[in-house]
C-alpha positions as CSV (number, residue, x, y, z in Angstrom):
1,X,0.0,0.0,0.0
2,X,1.6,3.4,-0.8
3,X,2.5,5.4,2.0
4,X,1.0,9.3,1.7
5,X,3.1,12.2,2.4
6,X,2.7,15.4,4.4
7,X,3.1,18.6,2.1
8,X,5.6,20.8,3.6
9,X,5.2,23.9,4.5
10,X,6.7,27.4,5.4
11,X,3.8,28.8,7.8
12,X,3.7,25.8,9.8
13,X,7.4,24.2,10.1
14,X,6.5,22.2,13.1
15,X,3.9,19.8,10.8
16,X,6.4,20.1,7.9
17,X,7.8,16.8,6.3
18,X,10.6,16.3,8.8
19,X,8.7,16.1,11.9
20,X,6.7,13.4,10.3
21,X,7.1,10.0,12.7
22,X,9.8,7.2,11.6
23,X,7.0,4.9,10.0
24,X,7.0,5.7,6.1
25,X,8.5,2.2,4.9
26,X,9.4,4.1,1.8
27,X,11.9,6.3,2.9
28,X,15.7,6.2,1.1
29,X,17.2,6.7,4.5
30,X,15.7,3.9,6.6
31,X,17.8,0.8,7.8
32,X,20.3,2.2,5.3
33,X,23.2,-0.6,6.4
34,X,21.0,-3.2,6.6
35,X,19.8,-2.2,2.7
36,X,23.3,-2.4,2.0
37,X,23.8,-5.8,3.3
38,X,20.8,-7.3,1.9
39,X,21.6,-5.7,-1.6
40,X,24.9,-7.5,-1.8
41,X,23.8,-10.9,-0.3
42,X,21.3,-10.3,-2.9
43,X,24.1,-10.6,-6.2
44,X,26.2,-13.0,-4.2
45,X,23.7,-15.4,-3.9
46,X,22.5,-14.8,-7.6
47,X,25.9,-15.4,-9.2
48,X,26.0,-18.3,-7.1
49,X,22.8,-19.6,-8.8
50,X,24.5,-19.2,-11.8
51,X,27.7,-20.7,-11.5
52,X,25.6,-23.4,-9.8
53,X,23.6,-24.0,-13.3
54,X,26.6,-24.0,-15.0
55,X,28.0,-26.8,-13.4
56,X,25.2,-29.3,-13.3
57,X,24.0,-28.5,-17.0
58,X,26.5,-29.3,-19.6
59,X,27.0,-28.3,-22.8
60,X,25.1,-30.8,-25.3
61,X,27.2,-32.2,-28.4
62,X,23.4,-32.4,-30.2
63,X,20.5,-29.9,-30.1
64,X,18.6,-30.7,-27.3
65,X,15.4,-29.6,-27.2
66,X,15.1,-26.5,-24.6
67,X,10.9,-26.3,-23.8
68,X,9.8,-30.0,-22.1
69,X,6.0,-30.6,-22.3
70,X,5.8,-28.0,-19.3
71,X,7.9,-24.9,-20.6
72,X,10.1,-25.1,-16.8
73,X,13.3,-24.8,-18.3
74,X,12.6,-22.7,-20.8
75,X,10.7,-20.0,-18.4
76,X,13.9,-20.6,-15.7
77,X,16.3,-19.3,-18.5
78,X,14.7,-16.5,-19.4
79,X,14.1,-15.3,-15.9
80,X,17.4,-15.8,-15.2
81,X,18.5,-13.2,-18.4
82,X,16.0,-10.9,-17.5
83,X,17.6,-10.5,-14.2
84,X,20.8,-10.3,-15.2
85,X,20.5,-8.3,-18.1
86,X,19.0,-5.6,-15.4
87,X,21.4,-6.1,-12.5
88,X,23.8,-5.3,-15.4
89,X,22.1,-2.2,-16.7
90,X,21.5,-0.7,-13.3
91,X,25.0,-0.7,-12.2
92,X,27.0,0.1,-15.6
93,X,28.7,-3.3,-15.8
94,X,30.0,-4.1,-19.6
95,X,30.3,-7.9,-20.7
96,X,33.6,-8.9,-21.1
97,X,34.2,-10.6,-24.3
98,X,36.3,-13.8,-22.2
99,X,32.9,-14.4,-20.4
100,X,30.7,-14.3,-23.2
101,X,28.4,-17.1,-21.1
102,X,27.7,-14.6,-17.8
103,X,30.3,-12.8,-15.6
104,X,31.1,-14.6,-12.5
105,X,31.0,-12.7,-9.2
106,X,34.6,-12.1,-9.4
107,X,34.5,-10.6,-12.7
108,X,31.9,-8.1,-11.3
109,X,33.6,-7.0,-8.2
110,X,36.7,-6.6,-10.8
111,X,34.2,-4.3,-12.8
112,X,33.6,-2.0,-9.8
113,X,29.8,-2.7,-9.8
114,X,29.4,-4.1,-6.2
115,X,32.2,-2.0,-4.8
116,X,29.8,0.9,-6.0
117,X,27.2,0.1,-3.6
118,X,29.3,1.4,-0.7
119,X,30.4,4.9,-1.9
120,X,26.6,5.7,-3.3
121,X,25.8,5.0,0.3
122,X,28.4,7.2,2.0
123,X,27.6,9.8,-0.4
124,X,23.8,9.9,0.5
125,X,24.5,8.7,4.2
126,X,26.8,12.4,4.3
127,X,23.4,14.2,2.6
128,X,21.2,12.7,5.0
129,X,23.4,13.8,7.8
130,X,23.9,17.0,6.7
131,X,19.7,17.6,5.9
132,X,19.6,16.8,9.4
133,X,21.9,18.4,11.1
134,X,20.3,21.6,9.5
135,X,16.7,20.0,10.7
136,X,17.9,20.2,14.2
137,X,19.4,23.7,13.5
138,X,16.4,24.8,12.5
139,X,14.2,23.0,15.3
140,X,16.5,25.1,17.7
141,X,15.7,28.4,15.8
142,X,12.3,27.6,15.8
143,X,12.3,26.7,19.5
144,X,14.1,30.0,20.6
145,X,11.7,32.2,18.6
146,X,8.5,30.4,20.0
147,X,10.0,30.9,23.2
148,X,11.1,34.4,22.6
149,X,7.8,35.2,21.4
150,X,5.8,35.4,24.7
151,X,8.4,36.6,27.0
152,X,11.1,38.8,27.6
153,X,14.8,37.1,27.5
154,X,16.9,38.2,30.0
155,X,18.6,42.1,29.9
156,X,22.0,40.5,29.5
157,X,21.0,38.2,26.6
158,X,19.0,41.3,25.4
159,X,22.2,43.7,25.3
160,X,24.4,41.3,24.1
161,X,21.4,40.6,21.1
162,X,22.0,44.6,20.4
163,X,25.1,44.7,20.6
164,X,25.8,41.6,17.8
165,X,23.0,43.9,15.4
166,X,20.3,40.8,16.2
167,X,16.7,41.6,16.1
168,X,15.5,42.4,19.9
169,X,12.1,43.2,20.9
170,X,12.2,45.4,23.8
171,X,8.5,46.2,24.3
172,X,8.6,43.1,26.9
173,X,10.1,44.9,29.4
174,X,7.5,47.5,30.4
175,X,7.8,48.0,34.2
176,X,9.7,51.1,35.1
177,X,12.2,48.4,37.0
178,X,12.7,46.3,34.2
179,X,13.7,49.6,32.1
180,X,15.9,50.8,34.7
181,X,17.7,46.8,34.5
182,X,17.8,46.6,30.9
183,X,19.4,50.8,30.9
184,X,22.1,49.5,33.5
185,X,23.2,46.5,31.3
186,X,23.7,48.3,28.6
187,X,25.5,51.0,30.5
188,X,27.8,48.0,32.2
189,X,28.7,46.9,28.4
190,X,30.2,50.6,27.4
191,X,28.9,50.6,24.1
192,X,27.2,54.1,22.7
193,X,24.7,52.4,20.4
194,X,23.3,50.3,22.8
195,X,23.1,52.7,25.4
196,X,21.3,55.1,22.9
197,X,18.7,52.7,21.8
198,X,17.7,51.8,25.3
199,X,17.5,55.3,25.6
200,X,15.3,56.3,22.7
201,X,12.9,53.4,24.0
202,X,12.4,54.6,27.2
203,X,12.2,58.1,25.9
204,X,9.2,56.6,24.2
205,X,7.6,54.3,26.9
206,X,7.8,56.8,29.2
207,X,6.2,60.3,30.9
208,X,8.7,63.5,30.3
209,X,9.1,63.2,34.3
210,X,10.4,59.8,34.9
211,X,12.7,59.9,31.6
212,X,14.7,63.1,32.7
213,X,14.9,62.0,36.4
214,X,16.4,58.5,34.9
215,X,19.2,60.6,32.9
216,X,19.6,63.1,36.1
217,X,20.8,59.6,37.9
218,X,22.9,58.4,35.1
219,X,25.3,60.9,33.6
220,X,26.5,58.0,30.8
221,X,22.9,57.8,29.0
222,X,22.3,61.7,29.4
223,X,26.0,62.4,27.5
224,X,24.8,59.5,24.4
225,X,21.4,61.5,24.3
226,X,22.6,64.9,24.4
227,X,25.0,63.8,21.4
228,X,22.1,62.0,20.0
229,X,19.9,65.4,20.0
230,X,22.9,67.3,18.8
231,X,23.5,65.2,15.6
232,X,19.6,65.0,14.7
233,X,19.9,69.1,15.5
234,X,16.9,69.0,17.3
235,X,17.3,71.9,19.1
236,X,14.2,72.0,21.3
237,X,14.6,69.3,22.8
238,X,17.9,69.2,23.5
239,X,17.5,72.9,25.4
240,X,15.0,71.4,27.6
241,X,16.7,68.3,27.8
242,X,19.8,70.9,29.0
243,X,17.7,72.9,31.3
244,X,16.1,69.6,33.1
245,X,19.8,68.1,33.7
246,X,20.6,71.9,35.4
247,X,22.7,72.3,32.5
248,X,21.7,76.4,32.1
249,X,24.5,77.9,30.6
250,X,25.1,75.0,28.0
251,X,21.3,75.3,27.0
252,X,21.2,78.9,26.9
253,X,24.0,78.5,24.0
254,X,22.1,76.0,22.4
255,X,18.7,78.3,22.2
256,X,21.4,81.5,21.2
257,X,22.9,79.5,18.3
258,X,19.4,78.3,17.0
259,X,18.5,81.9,17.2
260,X,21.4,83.3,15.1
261,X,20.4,80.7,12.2
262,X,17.3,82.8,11.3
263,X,18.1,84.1,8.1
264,X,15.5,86.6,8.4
265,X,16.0,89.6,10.7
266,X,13.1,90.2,12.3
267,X,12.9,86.4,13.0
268,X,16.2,86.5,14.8
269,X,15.5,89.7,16.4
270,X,12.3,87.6,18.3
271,X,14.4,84.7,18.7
272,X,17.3,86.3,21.0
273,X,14.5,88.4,22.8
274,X,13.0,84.8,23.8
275,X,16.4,83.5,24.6
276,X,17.2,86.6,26.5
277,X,14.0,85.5,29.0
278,X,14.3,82.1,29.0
279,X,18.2,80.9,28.7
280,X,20.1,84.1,30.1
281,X,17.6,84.6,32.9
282,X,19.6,82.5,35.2
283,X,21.5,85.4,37.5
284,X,24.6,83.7,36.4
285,X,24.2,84.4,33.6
286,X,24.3,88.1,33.8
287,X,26.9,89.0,32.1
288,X,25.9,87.0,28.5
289,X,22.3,88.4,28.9
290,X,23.8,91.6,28.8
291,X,25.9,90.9,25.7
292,X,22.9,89.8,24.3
293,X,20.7,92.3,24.5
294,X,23.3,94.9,23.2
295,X,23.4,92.3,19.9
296,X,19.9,92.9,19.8
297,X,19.9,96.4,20.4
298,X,22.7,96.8,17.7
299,X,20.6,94.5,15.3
300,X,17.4,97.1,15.7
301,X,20.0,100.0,14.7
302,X,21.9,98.3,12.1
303,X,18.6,97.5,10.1
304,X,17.0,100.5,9.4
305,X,20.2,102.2,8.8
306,X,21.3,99.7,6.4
307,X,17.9,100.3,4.7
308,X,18.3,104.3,4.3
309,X,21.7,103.8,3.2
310,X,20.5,101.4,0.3
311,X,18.5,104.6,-0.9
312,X,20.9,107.1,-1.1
313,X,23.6,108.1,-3.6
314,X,25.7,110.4,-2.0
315,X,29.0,111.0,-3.1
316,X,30.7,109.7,0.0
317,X,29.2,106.4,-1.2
318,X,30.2,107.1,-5.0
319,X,33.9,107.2,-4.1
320,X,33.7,104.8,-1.0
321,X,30.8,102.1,-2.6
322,X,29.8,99.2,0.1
323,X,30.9,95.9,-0.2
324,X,28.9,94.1,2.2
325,X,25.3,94.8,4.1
326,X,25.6,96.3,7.9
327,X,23.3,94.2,9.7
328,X,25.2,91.3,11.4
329,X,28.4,93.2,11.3
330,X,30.2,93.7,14.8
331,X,30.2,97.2,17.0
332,X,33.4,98.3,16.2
333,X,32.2,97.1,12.4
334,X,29.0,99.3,12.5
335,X,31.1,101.9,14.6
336,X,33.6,102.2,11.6
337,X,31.0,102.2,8.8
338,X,29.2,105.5,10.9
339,X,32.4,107.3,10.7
340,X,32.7,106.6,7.4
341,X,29.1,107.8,6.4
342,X,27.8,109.9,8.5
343,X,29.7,111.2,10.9
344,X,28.3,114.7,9.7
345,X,24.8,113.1,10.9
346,X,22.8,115.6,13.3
347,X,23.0,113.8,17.4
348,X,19.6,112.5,17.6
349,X,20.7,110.4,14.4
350,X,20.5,106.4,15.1
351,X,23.7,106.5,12.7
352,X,25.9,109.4,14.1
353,X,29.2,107.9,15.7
354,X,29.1,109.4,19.3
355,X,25.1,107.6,20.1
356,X,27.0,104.5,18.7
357,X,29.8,104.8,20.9
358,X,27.9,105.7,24.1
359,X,25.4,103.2,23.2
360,X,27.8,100.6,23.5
361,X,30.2,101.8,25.3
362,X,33.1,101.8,23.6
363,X,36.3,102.4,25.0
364,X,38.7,105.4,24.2
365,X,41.1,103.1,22.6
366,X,38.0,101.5,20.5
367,X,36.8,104.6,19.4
368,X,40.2,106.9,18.9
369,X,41.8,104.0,16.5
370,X,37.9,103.3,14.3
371,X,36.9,106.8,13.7
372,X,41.0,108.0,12.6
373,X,40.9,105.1,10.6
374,X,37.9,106.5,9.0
375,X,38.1,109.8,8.8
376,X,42.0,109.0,7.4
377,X,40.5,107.2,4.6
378,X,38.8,110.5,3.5
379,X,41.3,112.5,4.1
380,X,39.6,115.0,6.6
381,X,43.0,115.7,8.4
382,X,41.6,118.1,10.5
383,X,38.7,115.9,12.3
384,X,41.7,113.6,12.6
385,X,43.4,116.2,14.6
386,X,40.0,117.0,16.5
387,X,40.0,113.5,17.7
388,X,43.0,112.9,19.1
389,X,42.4,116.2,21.4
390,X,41.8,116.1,24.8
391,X,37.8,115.6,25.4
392,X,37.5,118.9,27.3
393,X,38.5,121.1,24.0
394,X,36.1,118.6,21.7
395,X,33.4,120.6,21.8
396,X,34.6,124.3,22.0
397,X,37.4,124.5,19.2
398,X,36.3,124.9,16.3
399,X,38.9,127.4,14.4
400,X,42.0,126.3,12.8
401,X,44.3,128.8,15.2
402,X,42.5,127.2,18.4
403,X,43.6,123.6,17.0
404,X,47.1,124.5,17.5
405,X,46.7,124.8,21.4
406,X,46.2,122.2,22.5
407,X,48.5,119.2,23.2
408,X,47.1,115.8,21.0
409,X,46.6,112.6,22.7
410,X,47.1,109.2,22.1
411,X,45.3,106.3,23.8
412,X,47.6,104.0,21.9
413,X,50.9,104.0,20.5
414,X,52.2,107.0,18.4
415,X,53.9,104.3,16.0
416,X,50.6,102.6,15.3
417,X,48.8,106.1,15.1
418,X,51.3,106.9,12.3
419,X,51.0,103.5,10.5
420,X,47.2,104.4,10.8
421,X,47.4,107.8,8.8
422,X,49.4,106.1,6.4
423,X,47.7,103.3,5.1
424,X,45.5,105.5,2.8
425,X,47.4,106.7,-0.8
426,X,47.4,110.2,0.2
427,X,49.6,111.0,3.2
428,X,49.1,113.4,6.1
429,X,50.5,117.1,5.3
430,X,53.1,117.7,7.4
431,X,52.2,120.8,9.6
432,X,50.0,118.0,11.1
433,X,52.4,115.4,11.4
434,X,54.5,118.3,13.2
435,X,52.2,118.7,15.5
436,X,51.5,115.1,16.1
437,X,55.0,114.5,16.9
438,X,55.6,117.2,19.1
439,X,52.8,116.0,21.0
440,X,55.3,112.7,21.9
441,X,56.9,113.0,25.4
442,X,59.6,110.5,24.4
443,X,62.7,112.4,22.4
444,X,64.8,109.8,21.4
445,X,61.1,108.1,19.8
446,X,60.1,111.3,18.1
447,X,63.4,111.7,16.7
448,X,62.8,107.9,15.5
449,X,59.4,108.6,14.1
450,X,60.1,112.1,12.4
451,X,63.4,110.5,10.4
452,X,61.5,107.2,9.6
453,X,58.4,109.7,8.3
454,X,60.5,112.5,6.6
455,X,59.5,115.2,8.8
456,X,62.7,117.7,8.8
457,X,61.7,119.9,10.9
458,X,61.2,117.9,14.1
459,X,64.3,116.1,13.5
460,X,66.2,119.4,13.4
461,X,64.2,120.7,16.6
462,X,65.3,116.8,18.0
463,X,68.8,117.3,16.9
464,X,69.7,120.9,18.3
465,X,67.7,119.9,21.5
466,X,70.5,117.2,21.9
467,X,72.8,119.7,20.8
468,X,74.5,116.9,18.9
469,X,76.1,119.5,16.2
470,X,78.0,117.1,14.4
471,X,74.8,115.2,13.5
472,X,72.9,118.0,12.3
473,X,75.7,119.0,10.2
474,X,75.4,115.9,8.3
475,X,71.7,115.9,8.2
476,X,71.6,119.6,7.0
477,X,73.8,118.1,4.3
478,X,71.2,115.9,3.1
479,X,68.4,118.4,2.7
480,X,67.9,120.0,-0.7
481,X,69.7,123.3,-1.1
482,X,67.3,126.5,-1.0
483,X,64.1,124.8,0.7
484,X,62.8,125.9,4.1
485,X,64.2,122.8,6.1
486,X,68.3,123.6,4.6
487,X,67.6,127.3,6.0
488,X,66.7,126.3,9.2
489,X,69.2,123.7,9.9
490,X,72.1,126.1,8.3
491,X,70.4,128.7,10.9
492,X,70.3,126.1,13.6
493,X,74.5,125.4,13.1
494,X,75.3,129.1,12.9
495,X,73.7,130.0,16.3
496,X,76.2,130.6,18.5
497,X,73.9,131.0,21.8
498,X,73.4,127.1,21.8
499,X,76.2,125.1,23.3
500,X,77.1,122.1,21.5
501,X,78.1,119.0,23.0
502,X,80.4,118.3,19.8
């Protein structure tokens, strides 16, 4: 009776073909040694029939008839080449031409076709081992997963699972212990991709409250999420993330930066107003909320000046053209650009120089060194001179004869001051550079700076104050003959009330 097989399928393994019991009778694979046997006592005992026949039934020297009045012998014979004519076909076995009457069974072990029966065997006894060696393998598989499937493995096994990139379903751990377990097994392993994904998962499982109180307790899984938030640039969250972990001054830098990416200015504006009250308004933080809102305040001036100044076509803007906007530039920046431009601008101007500088309070230094460079640029030699005067005459000389009063000050050095005047093409005239230098307390430098600057005259004054005669003789013969500067060094030699040290 034929034995009926199980279709195998995908959906259910566990009723597939190879869980089917031992009983099919028609299996390749069962009693596989004991087929072998039986297969080769099988040909030994049929070309022992053969041989037997042989002996007992000789050749005739007549015809002999071969059917009897029963047909026995003749049905034997043909039997017998039936069988052997398929043994031989089966296993490939040629007739040798010296045993034209049937090969004996030496003759067909010589012919390799019983000594084939063994390596067909091995060959499908290794198959069979191997199909079930990969049965087993995948009974195990199958077996962990069904196992898996309804409950949680243990956090270890679970952090080692993420850790080799295997699937893990966490939603089986759901207390708030179990969390906490799985977080600190992760944490024990020291690896940031684990620790981060445990994170995200309980940043998803559970309330705002109990997620930052578990990253206020450990530091390892806040720095992973922090880095986590900063790569994604998701800035909101990662200032209140900041401000819950008491972190102000990191997330008030955060909330600044994000507001300085606005590309659009009144956008910004709004967005450092709102940092102002919410990240700098930690007392701390006094100081950068105060640098803050002078951006801001800067920011309202720079706009609306930049916006007028696109409008007009003055000729200070002809010979000086703008390269850049003003809004986002620095103080000292929008400080420069106002002496530049308008720094004829009435006082109640948002652009004139002096609201800038008390608006921001600029230093001396600051101020001094921007507006000369400015004002240098254009040439206006006298508002140079006007600046570096003491504040207390600022506002009451006004008359070329009053300008030479005064003594000029410096907040900086006179050799930068000069390098300052001399950057543009057209240099200082030199009744200015005159009084400049005679301004400097230091003789032996404002000898330096009037020889190194070509100013004759104060190096003449420097020389005969030394009363070094033998250097102003050689000086004086330098100079071009008949020019103001060779009379008054020749007048300078020929005094005889000055006493000479040479």
């Amino acid at each position: 009776m034929a034995h009926i097989k199980k279709k195998f399928t995908f959906d259910h393994p566990e009723d597939s073909y190879w869980n089917e019991s031992g009983s099919n009778s028609s299996s390749l694979f069962d009693d596989l040694p004991s087929k072998q046997w039986a297969a080769r006592a099988a040909v030994d005992s049929l070309f022992d029939q053969r041989e037997l026949l042989s002996t007992k039934v000789p050749q005739p020297s007549s015809p002999i008839p071969l059917v009897n009045s029963t047909g026995e012998t003749v049905q034997k014979r043909e039997a017998f080449d039936e069988f052997i004519k398929q043994r031989t076909t089966n296993f490939k076995v040629e007739t040798s031409p010296l045993h034209e009457g049937g090969p004996s069974a030496a003759s067909v072990v010589s012919e390799c076709s019983v000594s084939s029966l063994p390596s067909d065997a091995n060959r499908l006894d290794l198959d069979y081992s191997r199909l079930k060696a990969e049965h087993r393998k995948l009974q195990r598989h199958l077996e962990a997963a069904r196992y898996d499937r309804y409950r949680a493995p243990d956090v270890k096994e679970a952090v080692r699972r993420l850790l080799k990139g295997d699937p893990v379903s966490l939603e089986w751990y759901r207390s708030k212990e179990e969390k906490l377990q799985l977080l600190d097994a992760a944490i024990d392993i020291v690896d940031g991709n684990v620790i981060l994904t445990v994170v995200l998962y309980l940043k998803n499982t559970l309330m705002d409250s109990l997620f930052r109180d578990i990253l206020l307790r450990k530091p390892q899984a806040a720095e992973e999420y922090i880095s986590y938030l900063k790569l994604t640039r998701d800035y909101d969250e990662l200032t209140t993330t900041l401000f819950a972990l008491g972190r102000n001054a990191d997330a008030a830098m955060v909330e600044f930066s994000a507001a300085l990416r606005h590309q659009v200015h009144e956008q910004k504006i709004q967005a450092l107003r709102k940092c102002v009250r919410s990240g700098f308004s930690d007392p701390f933080l006094a100081t950068e909320a105060a640098v803050v809102n002078d951006y801001v305040n800067l920011l309202e001036r720079q706009i609306p000046i930049n916006v007028a100044d696109d409008q007009i076509k003055s000729a200070t803007f002809s010979a000086f053209p703008k390269n850049a906007s003003l809004v986002g530039q620095s103080v000292i920046a929008t400080y420069y650009y106002c002496c530049l431009y308008h720094y004829d601008d009435p006082a109640h101007s948002l652009a004139n120089p002096s609201n800038i500088r008390d608006a921001f309070r600029l230093t001396e230094k600051e101020a001094v060194w921007t507006s000369v460079s400015a004002l240098a640029r254009q040439s206006r030699w006298p508002d140079v001179e006007r600046v570096l005067q003491p504040k207390s005459f600022l506002g009451s000389l006004h008359s070329r004869a009053a300008l030479n009063s005064p003594k000029l000050l410096c907040p900086f050095s006179w050799q930068n001051l000069f390098h300052i005047l001399y950057l543009n093409s057209t240099a200082p005239p030199k009744d200015l550079l005159c009084r400049i230098l005679r301004a400097v307390s230091d003789a032996d430098q404002r000898l330096k700076l009037a020889e190194k600057y070509d100013v004759c005259e104060i190096v003449i004054e420097c020389l005969v104050a030394q009363k070094d005669r033998l250097r102003l003789s050689k000086y004086a013969n330098k100079l071009p003959l008949n020019t103001p500067d060779a009379y008054k060094a020749l007048a300078a030699l020929n005094n005889t009330s000055t006493k000479w040290k040479n």
